[in-house]
N, C-alpha and C positions, 0 to 999 in steps of 0.2 A: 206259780206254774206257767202263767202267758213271757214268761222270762224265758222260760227250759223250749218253749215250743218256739217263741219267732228267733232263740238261738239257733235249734234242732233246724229251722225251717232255712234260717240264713245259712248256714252249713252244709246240710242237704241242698240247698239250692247251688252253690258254690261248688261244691263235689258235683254234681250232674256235668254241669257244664266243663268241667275241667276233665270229668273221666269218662265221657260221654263219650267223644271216636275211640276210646280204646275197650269199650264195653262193644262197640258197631264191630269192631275188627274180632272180637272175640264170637260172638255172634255168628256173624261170617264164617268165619272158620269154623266150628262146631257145625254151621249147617249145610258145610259142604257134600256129606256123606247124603242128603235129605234133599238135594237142589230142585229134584222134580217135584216133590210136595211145598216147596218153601217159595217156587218160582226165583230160585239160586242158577245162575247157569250154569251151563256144565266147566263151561274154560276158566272158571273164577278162579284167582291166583291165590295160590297153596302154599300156608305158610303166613306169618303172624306180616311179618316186614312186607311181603309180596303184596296181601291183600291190605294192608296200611297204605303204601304207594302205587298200587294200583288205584285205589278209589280216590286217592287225592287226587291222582293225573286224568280219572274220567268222568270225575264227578264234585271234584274241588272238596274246597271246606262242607259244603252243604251235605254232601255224600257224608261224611263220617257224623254228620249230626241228624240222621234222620233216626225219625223214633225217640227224637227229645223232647218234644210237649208233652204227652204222658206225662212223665214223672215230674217235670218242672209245674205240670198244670198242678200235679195232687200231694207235691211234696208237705203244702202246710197242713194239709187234711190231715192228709197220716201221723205228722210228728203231731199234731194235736190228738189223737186218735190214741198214739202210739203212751205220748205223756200222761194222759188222763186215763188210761188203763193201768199204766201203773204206779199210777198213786194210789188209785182204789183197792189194784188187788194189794196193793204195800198195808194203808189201813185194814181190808179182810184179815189178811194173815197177824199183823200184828193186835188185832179185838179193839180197834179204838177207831174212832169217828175220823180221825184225819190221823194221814200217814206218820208212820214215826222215823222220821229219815235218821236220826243223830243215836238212837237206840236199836234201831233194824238190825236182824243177825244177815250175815253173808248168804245163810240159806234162804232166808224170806227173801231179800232182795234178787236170788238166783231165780227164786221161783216167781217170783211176781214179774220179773224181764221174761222168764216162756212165757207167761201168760198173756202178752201185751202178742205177743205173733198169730193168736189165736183170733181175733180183728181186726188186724193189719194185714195178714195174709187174705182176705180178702178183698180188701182193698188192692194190694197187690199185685196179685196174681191177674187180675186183668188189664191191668196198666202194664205188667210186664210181657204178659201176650202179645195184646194191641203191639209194646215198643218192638218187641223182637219182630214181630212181620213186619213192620214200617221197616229194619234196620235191613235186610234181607234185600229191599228192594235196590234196583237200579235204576238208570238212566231208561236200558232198556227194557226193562222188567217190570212194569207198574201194575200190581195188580190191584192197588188199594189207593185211593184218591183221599185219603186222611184218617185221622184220626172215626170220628163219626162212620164214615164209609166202613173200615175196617171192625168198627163193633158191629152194627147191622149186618153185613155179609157174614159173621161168624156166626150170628146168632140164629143166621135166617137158615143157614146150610147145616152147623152142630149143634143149635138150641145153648141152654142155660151149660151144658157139661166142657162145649166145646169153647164159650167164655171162660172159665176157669178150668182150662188147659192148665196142667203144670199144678196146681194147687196142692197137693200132697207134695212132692219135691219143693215147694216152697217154705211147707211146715217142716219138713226134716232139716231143710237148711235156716229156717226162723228161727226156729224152739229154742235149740242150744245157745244161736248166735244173740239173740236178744239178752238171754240169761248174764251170758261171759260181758256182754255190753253194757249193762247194768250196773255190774259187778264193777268193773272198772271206772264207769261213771261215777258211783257214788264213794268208791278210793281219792278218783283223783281230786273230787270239787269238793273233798274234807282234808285230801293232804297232798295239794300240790306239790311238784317237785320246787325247788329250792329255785331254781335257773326261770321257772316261772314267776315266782316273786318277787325277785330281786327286782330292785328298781335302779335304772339305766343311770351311772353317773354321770355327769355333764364333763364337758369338756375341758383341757386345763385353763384354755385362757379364758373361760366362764366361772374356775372354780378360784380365782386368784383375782380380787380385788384389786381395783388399778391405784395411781398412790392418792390422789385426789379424792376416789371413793373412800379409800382407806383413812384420808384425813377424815372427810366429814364422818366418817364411823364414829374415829374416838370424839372428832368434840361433838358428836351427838350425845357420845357416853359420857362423858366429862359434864354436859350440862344437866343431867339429873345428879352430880355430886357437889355439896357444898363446897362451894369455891373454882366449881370446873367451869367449863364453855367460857363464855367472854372473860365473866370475873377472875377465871383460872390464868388466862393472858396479860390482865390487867395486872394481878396480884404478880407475876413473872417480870414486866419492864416494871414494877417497886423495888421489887429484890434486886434488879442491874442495879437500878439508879441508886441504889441502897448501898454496894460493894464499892459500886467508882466512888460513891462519896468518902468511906470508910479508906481507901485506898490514897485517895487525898490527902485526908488528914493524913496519914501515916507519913507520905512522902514530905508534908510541911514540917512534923516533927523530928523527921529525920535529917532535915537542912539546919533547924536550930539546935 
């Protein structure tokens, strides 16, 4: 299982960072219509591309990567969180002490993947809060000085409900997504595709022995055979020496 999680973990952490500005730009854009509750300005550019290079040109790299500690901080929590819920609920459903991955029906493992968003989602849903106000922010728009900052002011102004902002929209979009992720997970890591298996052939002038290697091949093979390796060479200048002498004779008998 700590195999599935610092995979889950190394993966998840690799996707954040890679789809991290285009999750900000999404962000953005959705909370254009909200700008005066989100502290979004009004002039912020409209449009997927617009607000992509605008925040590059007034806010650099940095600008598309705010609101990425969260999830980078709690990624291993959750895939550990995420793993270890559903192995259990996998052993519940299927009546036995430890899960039964290689006999599980399609249905237990669809149901045992919703069941894993049912403590994941809370974990979630306030890492995704927190990220989405941090992502909101600008240059000139600061209303939250970090991570810390932004949980305290939420909790001090909307209490425990306005932490877990968004948490029903997070189980409608969990439930089923975990289930289908499951499902495919435990397809693919029992029957990989073909293109995944295959192992990479080496190159021609790697795969063609040079002639000198290719010597010492055979009299490697030759000297596990009676009479190969030296003695095989040995026994080879007998047999010359053997015909010229035979070859001799013949030409003396053929002058008398």
């Amino acid at each position: 299982a700590w195999k599935e999680v610092v995979g889950g973990t190394a993966g998840g952490a690799f996707g954040v960072v890679v789809g991290h500005p285009f999750d900000t730009v999404k962000i953005r854009v959705q909370a254009q219509c909200q700008h005066h509750s989100l502290s979004l300005p009004s002039h912020h550019p409209r449009g997927v591309a617009a607000c992509f290079l605008q925040t590059l040109r007034a806010e650099g790299v940095r600008g598309l990567y705010r609101g990425v500690t969260p999830p980078l901080a709690t990624d291993a929590i959750i895939n550990a969180v995420v793993f270890a819920t559903y192995n259990y609920s996998l052993s519940l459903l299927s009546g036995s002490a430890q899960p039964d991955h290689d006999n599980a029906s399609p249905l237990h493992i669809y149901l045992a993947g919703c069941s894993v968003s049912l403590p994941a989602g809370l974990l979630m849903s306030p890492v995704e809060m927190v990220k989405a106000r941090l992502q909101v922010q600008t240059n000139t728009t600061v209303a939250y000085r970090g991570v810390a900052h932004c949980l305290s002011h939420t909790f001090k102004h909307y209490g425990v409900r306005g932490v877990f902002t968004g948490l029903g929209s997070t189980y409608i979009r969990d439930v089923p997504s975990f289930g289908v992720y499951f499902l495919l997970y435990h397809h693919l890591s029992r029957n990989p595709p073909s293109w995944a298996c295959a192992a990479p052939s080496p190159p021609a002038f790697l795969s063609r022995p040079s002639a000198p290697a290719a010597d010492a091949a055979a009299g490697h093979h030759l000297a596990g055979v009676p009479g190969g390796g030296a003695g095989h060479g040995e026994e080879a200048k007998k047999a010359g020496a053997g015909k010229k002498a035979g070859a001799g004779k013949q030409e003396g008998a053929a002058r008398q």
